[in-house]
N, C-alpha and C positions, 0 to 999 in steps of 0.2 A: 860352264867349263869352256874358256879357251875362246871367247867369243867376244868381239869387238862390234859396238852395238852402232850402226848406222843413225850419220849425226854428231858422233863423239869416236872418231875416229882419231888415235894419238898420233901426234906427230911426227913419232919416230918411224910412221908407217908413210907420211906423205900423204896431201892430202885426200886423195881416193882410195889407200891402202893398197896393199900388195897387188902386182898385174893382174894376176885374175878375175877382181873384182870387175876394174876397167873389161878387160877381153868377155866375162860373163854375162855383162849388160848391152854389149853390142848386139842388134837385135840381128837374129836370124844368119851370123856368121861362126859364130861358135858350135853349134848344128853340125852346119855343113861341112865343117872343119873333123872333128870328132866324128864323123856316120860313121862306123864301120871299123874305128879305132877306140872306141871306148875304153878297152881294157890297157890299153897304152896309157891312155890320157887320165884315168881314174887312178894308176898305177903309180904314176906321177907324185900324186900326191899322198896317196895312202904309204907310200913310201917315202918321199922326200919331206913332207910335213911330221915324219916319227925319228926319234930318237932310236928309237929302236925298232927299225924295220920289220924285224921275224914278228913283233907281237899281233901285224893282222897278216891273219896266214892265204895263201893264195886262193886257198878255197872259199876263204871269208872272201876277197877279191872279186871272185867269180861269182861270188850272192850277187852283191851291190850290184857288177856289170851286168847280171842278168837281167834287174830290174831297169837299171837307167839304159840299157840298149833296145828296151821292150818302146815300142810307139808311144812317140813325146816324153819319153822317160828323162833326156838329157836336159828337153825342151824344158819338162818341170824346173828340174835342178837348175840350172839359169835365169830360170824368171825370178828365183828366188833374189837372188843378185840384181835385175830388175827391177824390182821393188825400192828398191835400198832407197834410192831418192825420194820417193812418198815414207821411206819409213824414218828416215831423217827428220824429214818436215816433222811427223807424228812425236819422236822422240825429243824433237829439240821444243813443240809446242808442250808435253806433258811435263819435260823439266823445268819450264817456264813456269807453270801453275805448281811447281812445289817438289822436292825430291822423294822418291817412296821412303819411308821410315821405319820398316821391316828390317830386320836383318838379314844379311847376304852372303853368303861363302861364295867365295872367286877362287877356281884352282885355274890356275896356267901353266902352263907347258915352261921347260926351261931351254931346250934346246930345238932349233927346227934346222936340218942340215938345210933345205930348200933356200932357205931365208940367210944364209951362212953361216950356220951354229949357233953358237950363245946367243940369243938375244938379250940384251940385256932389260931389266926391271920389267914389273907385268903391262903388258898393254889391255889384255881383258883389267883389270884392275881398273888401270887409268881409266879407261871406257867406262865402267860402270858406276865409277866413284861420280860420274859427271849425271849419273843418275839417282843414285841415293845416299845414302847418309850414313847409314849405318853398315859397311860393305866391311868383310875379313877376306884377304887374299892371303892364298897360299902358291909358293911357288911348286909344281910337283915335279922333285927332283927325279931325273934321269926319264925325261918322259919331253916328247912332243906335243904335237895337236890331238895325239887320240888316248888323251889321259887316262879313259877308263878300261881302253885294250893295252896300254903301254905299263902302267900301274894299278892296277885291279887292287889289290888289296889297302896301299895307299889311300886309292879315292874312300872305300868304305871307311878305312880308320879316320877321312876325316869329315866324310857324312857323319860316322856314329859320336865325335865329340861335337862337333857344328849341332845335332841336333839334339845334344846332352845324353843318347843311347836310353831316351824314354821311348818307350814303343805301346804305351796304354795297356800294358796287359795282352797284348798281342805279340806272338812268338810263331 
């Protein structure tokens, strides 16, 4: 959901994607920046990356902040972004050897105010089509980057046709 896979990054994003990425991967300055503002800077985006803002509540805010203010907590979360260049290499060498040929549901966000509202057509999509073959995107209307706090019922209804609503006898 809503993920743009290092290596296959679309164009419409430029080629390193949205500033974040770039500011995420600078080593040991986004730290120091953040100490002590976390719930600013998390704030940021749990709000500016949603369509609709109320759907993570501030209390939900304060989980998160708990965790990534806790020692190397932020540190984690940016190494993640850190990586992306080794995960690049890994993605663009396993597309090379073949695309997976699984089927795939892609939901993407339709609107990110952060970003300037509409974006237009999916960029998780694009991303991923660059990895498999058999990829179904859906756009999820009225919904940002936190599709399953912004659309809850949405995303189920489109798990349970993606995955034909067989559940083996399990209820």
């Amino acid at each position: 959901m809503d993920f743009i896979f290092p290596g296959f990054i679309p164009p419409e994003f430029g080629e390193n994607g949205p500033w974040w990425f770039t500011f995420h991967q600078t080593p040991n300055l986004p730290e120091s920046i953040v100490e002590g503002k976390e719930r600013q800077y998390l704030s940021w985006f749990f709000k500016g990356l949603a369509y609709n803002p109320e759907a993570i509540t501030d209390e939900e805010i304060d989980r998160y902040v708990s965790y990534y203010s806790s020692p190397g907590g932020m540190r984690a979360g940016f190494e993640y972004y850190r990586a992306f260049s080794q995960d690049a290499e890994d993605n663009k060498e396993s597309a090379a050897k073949g695309k997976i040929t699984m089927p795939v549901l892609v939901l993407s966000g339709d609107i990110y105010p952060a970003l300037g509202g509409d974006f237009p057509g999916s960029t998780t999509l694009n991303s991923t089509q660059a990895l498999a073959e058999n990829v179904q995107g859906v756009i999820v209307p009225l919904s940002g980057h936190w599709i399953p706090e912004e659309q809850p019922n949405f995303v189920l209804d489109q798990l349970s046709k993606f995955f034909g609503n067989n559940t083996n006898g399990i209820e």
